[in-house]
Each structure stands twice: as C-alpha cells, then as structure tokens.
Backbone as a chain_set.jsonl record, in Angstrom:
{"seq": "XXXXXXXXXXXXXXXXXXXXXXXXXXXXXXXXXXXXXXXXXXXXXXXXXXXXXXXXXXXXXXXXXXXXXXXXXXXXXXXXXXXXXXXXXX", "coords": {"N": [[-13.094, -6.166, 3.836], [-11.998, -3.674, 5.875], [-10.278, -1.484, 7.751], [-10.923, -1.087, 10.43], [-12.426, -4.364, 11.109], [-9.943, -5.121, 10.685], [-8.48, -4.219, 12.515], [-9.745, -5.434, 14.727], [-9.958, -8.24, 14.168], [-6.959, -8.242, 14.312], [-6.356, -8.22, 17.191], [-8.0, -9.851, 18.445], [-6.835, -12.553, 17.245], [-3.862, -12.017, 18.638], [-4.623, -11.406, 21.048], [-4.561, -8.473, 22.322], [-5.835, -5.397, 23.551], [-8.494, -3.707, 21.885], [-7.521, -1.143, 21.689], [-5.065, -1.105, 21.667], [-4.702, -2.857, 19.673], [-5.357, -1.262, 17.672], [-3.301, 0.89, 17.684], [-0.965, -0.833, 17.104], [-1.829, -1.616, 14.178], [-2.007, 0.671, 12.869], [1.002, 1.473, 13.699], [2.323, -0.236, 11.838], [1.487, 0.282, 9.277], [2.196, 3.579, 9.324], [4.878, 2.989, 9.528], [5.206, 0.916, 6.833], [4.628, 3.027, 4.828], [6.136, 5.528, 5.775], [8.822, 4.477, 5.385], [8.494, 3.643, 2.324], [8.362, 6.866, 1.761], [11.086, 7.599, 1.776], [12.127, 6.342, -0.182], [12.47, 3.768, -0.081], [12.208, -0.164, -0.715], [9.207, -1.932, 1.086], [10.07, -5.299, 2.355], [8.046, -7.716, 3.1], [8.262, -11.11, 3.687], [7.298, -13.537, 2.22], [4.306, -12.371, 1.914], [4.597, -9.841, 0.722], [5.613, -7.378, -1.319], [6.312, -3.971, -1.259], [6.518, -0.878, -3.399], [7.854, 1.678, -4.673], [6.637, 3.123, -7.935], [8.035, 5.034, -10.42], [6.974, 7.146, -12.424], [6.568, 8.644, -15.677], [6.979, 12.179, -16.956], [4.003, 12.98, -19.109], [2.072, 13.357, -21.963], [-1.179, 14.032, -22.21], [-5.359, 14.52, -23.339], [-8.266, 16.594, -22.757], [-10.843, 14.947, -22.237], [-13.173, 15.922, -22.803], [-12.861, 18.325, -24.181], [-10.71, 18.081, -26.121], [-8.254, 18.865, -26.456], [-5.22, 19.458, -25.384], [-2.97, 18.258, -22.54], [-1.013, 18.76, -20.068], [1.044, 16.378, -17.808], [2.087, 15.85, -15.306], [5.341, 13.772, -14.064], [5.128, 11.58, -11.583], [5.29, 9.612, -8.7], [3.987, 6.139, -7.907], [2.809, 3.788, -5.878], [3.368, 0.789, -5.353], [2.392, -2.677, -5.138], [3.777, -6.207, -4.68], [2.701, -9.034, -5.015], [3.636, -11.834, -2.545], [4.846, -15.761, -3.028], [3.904, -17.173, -0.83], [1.471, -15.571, -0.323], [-0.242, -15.701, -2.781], [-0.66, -18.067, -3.454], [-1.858, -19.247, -1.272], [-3.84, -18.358, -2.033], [-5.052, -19.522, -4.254]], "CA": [[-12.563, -5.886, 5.153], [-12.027, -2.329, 6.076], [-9.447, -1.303, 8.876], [-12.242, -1.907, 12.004], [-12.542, -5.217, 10.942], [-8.342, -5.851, 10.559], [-8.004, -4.465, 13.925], [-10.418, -6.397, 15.227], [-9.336, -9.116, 13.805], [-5.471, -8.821, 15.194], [-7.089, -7.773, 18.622], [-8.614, -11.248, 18.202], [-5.683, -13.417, 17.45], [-2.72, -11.325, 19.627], [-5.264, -11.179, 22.872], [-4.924, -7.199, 22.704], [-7.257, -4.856, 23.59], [-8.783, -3.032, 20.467], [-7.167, 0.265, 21.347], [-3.946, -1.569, 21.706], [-4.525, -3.331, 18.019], [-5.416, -0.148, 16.825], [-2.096, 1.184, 17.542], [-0.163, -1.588, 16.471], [-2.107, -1.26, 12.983], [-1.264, 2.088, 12.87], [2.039, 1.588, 13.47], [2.429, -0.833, 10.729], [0.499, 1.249, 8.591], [3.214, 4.441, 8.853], [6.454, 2.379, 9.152], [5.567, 1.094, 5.575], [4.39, 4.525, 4.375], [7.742, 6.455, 6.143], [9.559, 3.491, 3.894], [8.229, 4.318, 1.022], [8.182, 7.834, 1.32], [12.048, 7.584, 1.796], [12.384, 5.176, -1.272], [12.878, 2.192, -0.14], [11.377, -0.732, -0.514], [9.116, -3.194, 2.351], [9.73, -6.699, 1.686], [7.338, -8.927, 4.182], [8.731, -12.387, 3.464], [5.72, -14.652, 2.267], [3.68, -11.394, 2.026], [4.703, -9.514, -0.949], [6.877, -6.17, -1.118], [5.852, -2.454, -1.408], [7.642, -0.686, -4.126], [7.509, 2.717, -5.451], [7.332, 3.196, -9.549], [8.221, 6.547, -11.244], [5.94, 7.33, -13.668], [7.086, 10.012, -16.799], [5.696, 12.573, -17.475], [3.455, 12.593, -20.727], [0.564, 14.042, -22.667], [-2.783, 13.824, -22.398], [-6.335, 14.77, -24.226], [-8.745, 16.589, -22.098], [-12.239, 14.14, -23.238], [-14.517, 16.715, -23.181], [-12.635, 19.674, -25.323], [-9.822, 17.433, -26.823], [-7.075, 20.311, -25.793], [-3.885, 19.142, -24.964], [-2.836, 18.796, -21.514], [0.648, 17.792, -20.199], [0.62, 15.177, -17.141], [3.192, 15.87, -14.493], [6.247, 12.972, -13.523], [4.598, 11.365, -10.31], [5.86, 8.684, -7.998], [3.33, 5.331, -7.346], [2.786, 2.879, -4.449], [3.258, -0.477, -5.971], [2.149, -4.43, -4.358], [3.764, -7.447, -5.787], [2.206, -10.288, -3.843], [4.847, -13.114, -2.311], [4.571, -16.941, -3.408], [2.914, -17.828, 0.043], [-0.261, -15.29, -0.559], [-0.492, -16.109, -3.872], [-0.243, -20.183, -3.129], [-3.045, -19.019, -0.374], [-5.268, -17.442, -2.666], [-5.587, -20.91, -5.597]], "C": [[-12.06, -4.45, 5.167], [-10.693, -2.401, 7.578], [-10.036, -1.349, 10.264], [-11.867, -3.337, 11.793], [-10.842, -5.924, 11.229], [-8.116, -5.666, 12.195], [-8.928, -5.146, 15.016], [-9.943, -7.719, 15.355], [-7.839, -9.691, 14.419], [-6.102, -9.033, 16.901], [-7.438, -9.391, 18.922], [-7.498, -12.129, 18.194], [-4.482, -12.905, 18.132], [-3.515, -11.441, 21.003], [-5.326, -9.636, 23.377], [-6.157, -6.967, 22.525], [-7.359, -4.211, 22.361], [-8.192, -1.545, 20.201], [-6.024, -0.407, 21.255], [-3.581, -2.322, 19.757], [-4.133, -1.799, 16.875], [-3.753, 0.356, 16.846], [-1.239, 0.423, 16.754], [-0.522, -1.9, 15.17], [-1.676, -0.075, 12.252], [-0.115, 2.334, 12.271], [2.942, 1.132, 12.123], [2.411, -0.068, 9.369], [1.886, 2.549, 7.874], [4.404, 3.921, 8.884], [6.499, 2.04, 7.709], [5.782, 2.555, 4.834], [5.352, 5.536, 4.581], [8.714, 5.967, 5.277], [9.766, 4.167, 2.822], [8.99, 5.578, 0.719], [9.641, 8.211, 1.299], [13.019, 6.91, 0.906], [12.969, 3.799, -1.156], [11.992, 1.44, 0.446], [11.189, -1.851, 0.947], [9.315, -4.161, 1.626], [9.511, -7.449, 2.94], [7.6, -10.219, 3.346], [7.564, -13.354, 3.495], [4.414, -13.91, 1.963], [3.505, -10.729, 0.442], [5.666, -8.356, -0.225], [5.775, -5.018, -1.753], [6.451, -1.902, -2.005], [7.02, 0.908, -4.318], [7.907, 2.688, -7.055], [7.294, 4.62, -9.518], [7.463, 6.462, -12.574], [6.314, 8.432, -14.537], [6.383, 10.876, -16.776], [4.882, 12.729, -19.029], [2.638, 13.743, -20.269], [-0.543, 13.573, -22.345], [-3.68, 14.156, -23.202], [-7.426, 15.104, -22.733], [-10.193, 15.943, -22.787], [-13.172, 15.232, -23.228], [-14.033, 17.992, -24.493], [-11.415, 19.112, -25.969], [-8.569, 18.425, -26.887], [-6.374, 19.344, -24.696], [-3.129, 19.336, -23.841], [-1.561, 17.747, -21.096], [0.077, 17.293, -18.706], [2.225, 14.922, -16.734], [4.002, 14.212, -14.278], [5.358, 12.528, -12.108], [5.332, 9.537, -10.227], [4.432, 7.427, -7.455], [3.155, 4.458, -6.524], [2.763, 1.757, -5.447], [3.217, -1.81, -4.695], [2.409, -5.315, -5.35], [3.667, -8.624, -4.492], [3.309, -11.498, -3.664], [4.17, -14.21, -2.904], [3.698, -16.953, -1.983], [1.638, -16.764, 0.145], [-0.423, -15.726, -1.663], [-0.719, -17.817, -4.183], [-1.925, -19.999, -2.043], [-4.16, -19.103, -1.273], [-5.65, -18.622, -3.708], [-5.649, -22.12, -5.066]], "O": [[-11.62, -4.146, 4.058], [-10.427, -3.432, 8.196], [-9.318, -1.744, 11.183], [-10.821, -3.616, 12.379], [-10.617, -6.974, 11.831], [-7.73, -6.538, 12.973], [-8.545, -5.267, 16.179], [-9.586, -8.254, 16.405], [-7.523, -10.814, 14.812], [-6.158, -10.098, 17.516], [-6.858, -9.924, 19.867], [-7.164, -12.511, 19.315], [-3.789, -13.92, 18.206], [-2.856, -11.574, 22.034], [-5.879, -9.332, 24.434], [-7.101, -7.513, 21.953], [-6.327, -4.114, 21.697], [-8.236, -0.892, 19.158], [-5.799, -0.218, 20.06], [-2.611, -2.246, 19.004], [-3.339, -1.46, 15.998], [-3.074, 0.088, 15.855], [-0.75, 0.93, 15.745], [0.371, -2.555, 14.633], [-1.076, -0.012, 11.179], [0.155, 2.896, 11.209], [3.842, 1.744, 11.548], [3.356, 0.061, 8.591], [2.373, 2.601, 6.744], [5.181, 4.486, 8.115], [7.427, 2.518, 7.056], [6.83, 3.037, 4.404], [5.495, 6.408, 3.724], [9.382, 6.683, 4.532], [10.651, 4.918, 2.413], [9.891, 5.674, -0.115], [9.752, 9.311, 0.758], [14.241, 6.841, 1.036], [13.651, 3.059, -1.865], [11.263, 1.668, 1.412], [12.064, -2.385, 1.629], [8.945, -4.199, 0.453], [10.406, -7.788, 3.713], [7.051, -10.273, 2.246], [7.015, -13.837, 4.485], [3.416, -14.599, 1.752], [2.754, -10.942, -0.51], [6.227, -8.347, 0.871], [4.782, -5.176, -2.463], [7.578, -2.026, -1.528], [5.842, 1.194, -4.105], [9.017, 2.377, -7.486], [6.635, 5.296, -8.728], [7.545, 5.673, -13.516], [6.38, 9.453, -13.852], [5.176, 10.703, -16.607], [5.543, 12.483, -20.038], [2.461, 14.497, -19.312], [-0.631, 12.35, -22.238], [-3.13, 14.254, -24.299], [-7.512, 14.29, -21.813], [-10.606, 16.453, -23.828], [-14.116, 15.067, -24.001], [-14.726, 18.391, -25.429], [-10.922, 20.049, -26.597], [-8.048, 18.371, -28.001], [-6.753, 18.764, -23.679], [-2.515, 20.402, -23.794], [-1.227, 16.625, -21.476], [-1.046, 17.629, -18.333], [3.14, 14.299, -17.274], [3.172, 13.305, -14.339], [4.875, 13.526, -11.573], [5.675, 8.702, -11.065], [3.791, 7.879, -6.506], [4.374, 4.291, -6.465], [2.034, 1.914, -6.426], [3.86, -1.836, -3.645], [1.829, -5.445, -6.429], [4.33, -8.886, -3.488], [3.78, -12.037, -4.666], [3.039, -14.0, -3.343], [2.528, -16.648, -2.217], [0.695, -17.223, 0.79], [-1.166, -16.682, -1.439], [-0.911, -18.413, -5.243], [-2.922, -20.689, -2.256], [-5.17, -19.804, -1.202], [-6.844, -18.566, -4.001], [-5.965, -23.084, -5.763]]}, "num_chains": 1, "name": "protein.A"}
C-alpha cells in the first residue's frame, strides 16, 4: 500500500472526497513528524508509538579501501507496534 491507496482508502471509509483525505493524511503525517522532531513521543492507543532513538557515534571501515571512517551521533525514527495490531496481525 503506498499513500494513494491509504488515502483512498480513508476517503472510502470517512465518505470524504479524495482531496479532503488527502489532507487529512497529510495532516496526520506532519503532526507525528513535528512530534518527533520536537522529541516527543506519539502514542496511538492500540496502534503502537513513534519514538526517537539516539544513536552514538562510532567507527566504521570503508569496504572497499578498509580506511577508517568515524560515523557521526544521529537521531532515529523508531515503531513499536501496540497489542491490538500485533493481536491483528496472528
């Protein structure tokens, strides 16, 4: 499923029109993502939660010339799925 298809899809069960889904995908869309980017976490109830991890920074090995390359601190998007998708999904 691709983002056509999701807003289709709501468009479909809400009774909006498809530009109207679209928005309200959208919106969804950057309210988590503004979240985030402000550090704190979504938690959709039944859903799962949106987290950010911190990642260190480290070393690396570049594979082709084996030369030593350092590997900036960076911040990740994390999904831990709720009991009711996970109960869905088995």
């Amino acid at each position: 499923m691709n983002k056509n298809d999701l807003v289709a899809q709501v468009a479909e069960a809400a009774g909006l029109s498809k530009n109207d889904a679209t928005k309200a995908v959208d919106a969804v869309f950057e309210g988590i993502a503004g979240a985030m980017k402000n550090g704190d976490e979504v938690r959709l109830v039944g859903f799962g939660t949106f987290a950010i991890a911190e990642r260190a920074a480290s070393e690396g090995r570049n594979p082709r010339t084996g030369e030593k390359i350092s590997i900036p601190a960076s911040k990740q998007p994390k999904f831990k799925p709720g009991k009711n998708l996970k109960d869905a999904l088995n």
